[in-house]
The first five atom37 places (N, CA, C, CB, O) and aatype in JSON, in Angstrom:
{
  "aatype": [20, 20, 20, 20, 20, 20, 20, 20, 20, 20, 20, 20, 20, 20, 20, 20, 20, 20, 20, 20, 20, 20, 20, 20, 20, 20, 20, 20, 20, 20, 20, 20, 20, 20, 20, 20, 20, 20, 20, 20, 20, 20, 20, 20, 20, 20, 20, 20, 20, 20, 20, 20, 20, 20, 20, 20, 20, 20, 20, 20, 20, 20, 20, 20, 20, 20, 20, 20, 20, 20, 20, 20, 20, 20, 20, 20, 20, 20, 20, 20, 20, 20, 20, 20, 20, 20],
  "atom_mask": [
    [1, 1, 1, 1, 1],
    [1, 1, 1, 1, 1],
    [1, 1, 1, 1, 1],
    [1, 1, 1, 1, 1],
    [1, 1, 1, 1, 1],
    [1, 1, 1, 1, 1],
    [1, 1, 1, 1, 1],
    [1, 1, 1, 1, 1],
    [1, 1, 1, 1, 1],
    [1, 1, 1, 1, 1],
    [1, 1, 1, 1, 1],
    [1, 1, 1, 1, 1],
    [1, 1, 1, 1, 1],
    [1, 1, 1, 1, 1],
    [1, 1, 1, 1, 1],
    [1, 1, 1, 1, 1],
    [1, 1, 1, 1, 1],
    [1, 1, 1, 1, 1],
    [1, 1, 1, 1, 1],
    [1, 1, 1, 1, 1],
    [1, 1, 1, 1, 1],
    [1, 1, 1, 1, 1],
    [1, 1, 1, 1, 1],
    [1, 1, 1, 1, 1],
    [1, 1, 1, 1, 1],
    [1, 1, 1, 1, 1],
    [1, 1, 1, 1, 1],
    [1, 1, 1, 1, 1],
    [1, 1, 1, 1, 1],
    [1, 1, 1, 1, 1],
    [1, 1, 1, 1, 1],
    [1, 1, 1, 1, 1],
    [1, 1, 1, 1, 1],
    [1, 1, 1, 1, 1],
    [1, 1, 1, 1, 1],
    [1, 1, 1, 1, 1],
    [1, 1, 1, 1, 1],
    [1, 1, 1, 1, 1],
    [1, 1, 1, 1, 1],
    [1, 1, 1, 1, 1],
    [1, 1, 1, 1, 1],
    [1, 1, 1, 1, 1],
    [1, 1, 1, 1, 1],
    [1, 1, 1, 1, 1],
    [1, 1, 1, 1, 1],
    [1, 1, 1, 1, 1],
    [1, 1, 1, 1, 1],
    [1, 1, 1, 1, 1],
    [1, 1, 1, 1, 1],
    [1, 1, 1, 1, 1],
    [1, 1, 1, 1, 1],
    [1, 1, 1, 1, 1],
    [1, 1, 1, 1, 1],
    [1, 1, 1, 1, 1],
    [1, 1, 1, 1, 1],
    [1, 1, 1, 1, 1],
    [1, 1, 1, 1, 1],
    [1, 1, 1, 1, 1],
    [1, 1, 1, 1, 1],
    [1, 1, 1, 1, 1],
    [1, 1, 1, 1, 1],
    [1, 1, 1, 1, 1],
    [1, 1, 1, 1, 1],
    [1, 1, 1, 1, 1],
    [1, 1, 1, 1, 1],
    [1, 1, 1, 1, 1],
    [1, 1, 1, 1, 1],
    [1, 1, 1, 1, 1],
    [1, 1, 1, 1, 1],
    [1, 1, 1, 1, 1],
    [1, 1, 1, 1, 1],
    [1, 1, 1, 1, 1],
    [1, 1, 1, 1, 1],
    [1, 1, 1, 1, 1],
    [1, 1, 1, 1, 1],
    [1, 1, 1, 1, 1],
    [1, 1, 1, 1, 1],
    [1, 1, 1, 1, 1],
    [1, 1, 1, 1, 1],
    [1, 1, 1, 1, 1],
    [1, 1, 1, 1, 1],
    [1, 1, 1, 1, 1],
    [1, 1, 1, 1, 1],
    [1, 1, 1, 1, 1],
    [1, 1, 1, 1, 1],
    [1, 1, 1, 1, 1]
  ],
  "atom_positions": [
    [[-32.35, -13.14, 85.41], [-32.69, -14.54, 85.65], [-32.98, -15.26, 84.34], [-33.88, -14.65, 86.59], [-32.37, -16.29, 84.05]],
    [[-33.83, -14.77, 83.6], [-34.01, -15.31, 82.27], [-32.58, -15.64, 80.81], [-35.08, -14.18, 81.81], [-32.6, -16.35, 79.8]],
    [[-31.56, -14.76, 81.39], [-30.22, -14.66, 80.53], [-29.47, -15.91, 80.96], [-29.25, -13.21, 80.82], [-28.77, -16.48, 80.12]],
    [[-29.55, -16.43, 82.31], [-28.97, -17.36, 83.3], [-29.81, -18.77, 83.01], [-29.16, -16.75, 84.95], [-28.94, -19.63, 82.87]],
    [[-30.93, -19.27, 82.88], [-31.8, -19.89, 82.24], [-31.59, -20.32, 81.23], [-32.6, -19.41, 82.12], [-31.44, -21.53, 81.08]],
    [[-31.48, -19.19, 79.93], [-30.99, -19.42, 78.52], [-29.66, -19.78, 78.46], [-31.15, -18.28, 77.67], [-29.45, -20.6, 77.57]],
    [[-28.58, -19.41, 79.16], [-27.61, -20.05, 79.05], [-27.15, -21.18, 79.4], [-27.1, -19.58, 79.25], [-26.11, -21.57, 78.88]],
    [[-27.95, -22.17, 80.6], [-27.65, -22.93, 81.17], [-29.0, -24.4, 80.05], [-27.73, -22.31, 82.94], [-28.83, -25.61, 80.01]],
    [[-29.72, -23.89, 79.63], [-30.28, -24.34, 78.3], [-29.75, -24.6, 77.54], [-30.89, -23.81, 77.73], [-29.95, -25.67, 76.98]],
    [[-28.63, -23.6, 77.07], [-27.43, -23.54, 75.43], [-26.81, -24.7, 76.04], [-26.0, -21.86, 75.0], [-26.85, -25.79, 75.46]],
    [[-26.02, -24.52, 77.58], [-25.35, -25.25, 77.93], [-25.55, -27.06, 77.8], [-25.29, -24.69, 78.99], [-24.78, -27.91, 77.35]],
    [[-26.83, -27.15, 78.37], [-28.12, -28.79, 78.49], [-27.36, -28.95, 77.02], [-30.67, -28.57, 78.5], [-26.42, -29.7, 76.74]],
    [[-28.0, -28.11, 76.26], [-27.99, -28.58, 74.47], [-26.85, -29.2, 74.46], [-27.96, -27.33, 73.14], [-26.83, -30.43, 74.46]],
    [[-25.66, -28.42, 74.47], [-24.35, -28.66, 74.11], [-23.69, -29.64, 74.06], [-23.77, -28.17, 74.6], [-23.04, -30.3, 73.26]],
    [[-24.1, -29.62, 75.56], [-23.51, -30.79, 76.1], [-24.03, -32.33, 76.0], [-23.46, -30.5, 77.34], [-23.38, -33.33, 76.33]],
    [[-25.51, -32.29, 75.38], [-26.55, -33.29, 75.35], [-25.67, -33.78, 73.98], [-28.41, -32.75, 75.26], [-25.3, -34.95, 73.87]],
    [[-25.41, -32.9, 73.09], [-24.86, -33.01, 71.24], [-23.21, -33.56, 71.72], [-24.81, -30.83, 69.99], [-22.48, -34.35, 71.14]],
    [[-23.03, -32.96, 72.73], [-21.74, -33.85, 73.02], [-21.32, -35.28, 73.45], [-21.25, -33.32, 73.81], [-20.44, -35.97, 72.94]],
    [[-22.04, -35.54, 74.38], [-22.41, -37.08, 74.38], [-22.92, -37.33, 73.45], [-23.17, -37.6, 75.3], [-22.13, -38.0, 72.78]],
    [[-24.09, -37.17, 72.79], [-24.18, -37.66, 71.82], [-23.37, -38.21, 70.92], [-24.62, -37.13, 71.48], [-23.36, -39.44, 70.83]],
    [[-22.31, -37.23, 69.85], [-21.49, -37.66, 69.29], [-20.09, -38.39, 69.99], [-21.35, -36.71, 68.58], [-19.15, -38.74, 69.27]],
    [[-20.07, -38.57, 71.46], [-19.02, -39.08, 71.59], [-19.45, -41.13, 71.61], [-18.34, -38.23, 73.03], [-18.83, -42.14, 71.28]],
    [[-20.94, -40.81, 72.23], [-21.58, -42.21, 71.85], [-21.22, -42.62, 70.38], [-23.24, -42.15, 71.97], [-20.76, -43.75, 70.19]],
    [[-21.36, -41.95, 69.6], [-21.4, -42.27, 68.13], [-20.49, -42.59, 67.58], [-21.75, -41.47, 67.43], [-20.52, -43.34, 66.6]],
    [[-18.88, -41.83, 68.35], [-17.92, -42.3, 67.89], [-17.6, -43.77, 68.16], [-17.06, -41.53, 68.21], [-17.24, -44.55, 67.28]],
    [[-17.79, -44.1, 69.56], [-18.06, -45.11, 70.12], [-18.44, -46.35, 69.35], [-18.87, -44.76, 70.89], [-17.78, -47.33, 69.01]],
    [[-19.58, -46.05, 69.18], [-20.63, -47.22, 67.91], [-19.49, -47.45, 67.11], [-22.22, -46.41, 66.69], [-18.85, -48.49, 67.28]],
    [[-18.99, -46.25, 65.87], [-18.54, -46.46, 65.14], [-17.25, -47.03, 65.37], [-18.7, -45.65, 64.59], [-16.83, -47.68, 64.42]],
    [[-16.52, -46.99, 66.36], [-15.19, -47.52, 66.43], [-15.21, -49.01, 67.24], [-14.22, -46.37, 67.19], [-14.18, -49.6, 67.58]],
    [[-16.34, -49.43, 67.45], [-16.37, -50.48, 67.83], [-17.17, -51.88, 67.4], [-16.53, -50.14, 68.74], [-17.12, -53.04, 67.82]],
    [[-18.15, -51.02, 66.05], [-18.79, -51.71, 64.57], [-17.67, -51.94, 63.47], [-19.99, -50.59, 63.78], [-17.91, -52.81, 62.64]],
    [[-16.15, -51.08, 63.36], [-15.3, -50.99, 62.67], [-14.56, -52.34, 63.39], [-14.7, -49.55, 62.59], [-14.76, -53.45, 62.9]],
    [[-13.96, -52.23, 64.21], [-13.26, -53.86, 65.34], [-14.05, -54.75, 64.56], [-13.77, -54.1, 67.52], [-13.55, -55.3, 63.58]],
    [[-15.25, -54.94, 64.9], [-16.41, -56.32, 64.9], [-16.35, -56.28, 63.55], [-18.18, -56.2, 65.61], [-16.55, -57.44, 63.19]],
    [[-16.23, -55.74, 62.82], [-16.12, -55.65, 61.28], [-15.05, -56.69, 60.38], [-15.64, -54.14, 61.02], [-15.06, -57.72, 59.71]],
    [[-14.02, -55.47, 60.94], [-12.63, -55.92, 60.73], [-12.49, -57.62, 61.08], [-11.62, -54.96, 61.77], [-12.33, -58.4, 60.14]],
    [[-12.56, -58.09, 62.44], [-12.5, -59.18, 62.52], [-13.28, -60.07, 62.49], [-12.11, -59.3, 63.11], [-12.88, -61.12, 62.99]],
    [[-14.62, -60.05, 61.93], [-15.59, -61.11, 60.81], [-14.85, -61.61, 59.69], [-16.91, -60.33, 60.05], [-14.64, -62.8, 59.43]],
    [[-14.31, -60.18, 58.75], [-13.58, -60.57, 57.77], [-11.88, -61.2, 57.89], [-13.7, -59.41, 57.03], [-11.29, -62.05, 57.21]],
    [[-11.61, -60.7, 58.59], [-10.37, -61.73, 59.18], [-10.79, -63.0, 58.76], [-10.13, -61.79, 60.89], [-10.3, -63.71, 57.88]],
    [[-12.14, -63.29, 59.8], [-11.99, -64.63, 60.01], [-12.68, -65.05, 58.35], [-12.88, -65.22, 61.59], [-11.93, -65.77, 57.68]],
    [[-13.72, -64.74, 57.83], [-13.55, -65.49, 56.59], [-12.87, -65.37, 55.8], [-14.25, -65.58, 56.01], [-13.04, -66.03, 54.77]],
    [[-11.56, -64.27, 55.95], [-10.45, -64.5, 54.62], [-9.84, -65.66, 55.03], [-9.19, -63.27, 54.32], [-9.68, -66.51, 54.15]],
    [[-9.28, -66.04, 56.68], [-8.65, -66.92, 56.75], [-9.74, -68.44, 56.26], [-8.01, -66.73, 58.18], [-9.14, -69.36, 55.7]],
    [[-10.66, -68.54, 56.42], [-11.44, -70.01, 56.29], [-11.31, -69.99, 54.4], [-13.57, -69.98, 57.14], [-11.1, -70.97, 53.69]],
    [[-11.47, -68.76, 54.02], [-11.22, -68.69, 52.39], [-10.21, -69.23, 51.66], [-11.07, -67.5, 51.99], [-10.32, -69.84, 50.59]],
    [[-8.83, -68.89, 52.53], [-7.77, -68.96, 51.98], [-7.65, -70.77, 52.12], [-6.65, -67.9, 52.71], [-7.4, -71.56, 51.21]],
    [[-7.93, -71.06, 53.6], [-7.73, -72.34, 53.57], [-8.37, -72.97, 52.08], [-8.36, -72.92, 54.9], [-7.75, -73.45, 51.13]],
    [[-9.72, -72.8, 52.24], [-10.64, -73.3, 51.07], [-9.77, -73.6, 50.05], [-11.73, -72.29, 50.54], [-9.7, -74.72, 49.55]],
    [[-8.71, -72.06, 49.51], [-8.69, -72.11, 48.55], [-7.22, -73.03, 47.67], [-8.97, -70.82, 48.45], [-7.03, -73.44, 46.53]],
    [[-6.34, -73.03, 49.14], [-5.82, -74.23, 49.47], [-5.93, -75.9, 49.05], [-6.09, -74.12, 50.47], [-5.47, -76.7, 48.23]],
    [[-6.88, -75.83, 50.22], [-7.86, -77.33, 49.7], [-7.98, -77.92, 48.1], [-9.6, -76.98, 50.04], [-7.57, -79.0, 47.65]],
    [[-8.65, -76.85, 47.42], [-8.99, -76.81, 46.38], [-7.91, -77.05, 45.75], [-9.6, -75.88, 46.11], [-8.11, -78.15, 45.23]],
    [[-6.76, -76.64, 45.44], [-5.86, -76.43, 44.58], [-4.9, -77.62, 45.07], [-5.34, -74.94, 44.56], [-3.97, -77.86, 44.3]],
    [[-4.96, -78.19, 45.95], [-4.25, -79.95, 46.08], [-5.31, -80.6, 45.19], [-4.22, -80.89, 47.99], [-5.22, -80.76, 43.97]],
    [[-6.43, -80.98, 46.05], [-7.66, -81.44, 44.73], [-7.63, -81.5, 43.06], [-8.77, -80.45, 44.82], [-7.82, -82.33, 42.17]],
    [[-7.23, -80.01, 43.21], [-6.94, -79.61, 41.65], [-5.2, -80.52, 41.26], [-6.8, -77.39, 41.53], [-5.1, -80.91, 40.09]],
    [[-4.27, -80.73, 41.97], [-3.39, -81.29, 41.72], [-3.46, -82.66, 41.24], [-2.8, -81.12, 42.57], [-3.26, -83.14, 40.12]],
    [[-3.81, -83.24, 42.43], [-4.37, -84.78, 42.27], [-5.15, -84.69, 41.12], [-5.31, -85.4, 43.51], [-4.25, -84.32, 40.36]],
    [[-5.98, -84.73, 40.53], [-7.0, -84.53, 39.62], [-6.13, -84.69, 38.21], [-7.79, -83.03, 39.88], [-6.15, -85.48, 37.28]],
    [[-5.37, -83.49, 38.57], [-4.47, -83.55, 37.3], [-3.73, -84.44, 37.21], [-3.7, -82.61, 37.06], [-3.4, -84.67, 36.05]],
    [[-3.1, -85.34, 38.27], [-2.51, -86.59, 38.35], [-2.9, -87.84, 37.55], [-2.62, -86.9, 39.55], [-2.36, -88.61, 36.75]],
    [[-4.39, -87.62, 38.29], [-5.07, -88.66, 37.57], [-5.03, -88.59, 36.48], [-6.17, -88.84, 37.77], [-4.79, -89.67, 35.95]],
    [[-5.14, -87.9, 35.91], [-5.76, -87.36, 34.4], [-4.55, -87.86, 34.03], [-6.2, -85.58, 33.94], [-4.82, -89.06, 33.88]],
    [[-3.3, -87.72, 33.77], [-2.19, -88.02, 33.89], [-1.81, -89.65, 32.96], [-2.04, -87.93, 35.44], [-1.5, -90.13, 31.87]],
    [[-2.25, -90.09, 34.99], [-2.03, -91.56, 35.13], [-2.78, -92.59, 33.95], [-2.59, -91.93, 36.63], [-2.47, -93.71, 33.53]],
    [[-4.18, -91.46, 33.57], [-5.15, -92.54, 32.74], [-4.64, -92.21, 31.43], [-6.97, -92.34, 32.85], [-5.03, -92.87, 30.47]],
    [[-3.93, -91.4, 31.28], [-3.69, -90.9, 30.03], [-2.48, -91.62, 29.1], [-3.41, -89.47, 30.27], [-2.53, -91.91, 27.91]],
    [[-1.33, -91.83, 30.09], [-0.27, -92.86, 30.01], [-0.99, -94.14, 29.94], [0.74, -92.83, 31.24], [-1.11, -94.58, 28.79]],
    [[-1.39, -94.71, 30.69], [-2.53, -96.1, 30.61], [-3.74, -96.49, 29.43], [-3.46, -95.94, 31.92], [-4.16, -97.61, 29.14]],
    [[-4.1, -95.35, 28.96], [-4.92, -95.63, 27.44], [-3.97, -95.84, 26.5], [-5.86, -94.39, 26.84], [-4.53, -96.41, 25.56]],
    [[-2.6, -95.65, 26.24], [-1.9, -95.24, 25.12], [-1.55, -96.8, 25.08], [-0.66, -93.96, 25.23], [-1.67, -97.63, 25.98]],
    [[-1.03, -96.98, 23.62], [-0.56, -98.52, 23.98], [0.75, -99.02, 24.11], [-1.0, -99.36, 23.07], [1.61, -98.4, 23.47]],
    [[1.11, -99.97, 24.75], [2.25, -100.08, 25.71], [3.82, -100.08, 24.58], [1.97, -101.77, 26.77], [4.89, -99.95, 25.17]],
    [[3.83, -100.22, 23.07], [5.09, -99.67, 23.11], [4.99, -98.28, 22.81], [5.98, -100.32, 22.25], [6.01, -98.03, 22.16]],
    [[4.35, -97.28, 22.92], [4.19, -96.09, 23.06], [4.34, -95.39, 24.62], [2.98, -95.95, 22.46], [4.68, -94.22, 24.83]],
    [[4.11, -96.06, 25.31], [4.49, -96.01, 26.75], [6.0, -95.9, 26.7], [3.99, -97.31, 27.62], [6.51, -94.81, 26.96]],
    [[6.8, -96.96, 26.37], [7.82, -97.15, 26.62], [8.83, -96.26, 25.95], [7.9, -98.29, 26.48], [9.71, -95.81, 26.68]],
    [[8.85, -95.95, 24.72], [8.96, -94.83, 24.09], [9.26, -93.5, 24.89], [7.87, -94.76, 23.41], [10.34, -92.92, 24.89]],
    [[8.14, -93.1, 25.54], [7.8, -92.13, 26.05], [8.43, -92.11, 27.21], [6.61, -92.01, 26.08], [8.72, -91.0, 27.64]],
    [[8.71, -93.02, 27.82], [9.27, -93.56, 29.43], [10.74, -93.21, 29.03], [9.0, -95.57, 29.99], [11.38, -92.37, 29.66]],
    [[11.36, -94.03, 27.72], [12.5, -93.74, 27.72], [13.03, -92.43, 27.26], [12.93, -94.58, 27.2], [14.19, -92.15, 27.58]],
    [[12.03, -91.23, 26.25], [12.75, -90.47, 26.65], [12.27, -89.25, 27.51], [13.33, -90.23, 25.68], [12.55, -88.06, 27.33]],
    [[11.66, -89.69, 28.27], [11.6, -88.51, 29.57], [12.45, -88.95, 30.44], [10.17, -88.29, 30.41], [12.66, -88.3, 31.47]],
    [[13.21, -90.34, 30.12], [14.45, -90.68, 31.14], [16.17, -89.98, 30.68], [14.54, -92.61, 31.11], [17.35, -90.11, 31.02]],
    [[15.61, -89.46, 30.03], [16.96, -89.03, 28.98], [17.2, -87.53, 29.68], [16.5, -88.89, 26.88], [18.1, -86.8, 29.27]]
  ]
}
């Protein structure tokens, strides 16, 4: 009776460590998902950002541009007009 006891004890254990780790895999494969797609989503809001930014950065340089032609004085403009028309 006592051999039958102890084995059905080993057994409790075993099987207790078995759920256990199958919970665990669990956690882990479903903290890995929720993971994964957090960062999804802020690479995509990033990328936009980084998007954004780099029209901004275009325009900008436009300007810079526009004021730059506009300080110079106007037969130096023209000069310049004619030969970037060339």
């Amino acid at each position: 009776m006592g051999s039958v006891i102890e084995n059905l004890t080993t057994m409790y254990i075993l099987l207790i460590a078995l759920v256990g780790l199958l919970l665990y895999a669990a956690y882990i494969i479903m903290h890995v998902h929720n993971t994964r797609s957090r960062a999804a989503k802020k690479y995509k809001i990033g990328k936009r950002l980084i998007k954004e930014l780099a029209n901004q950065y275009v325009k900008l340089n436009r300007m810079y541009e526009d004021e730059e032609q506009q300080t110079k004085p106007i037969m130096a403009r023209d000069v310049i007009a004619n030969l970037e028309d060339r």
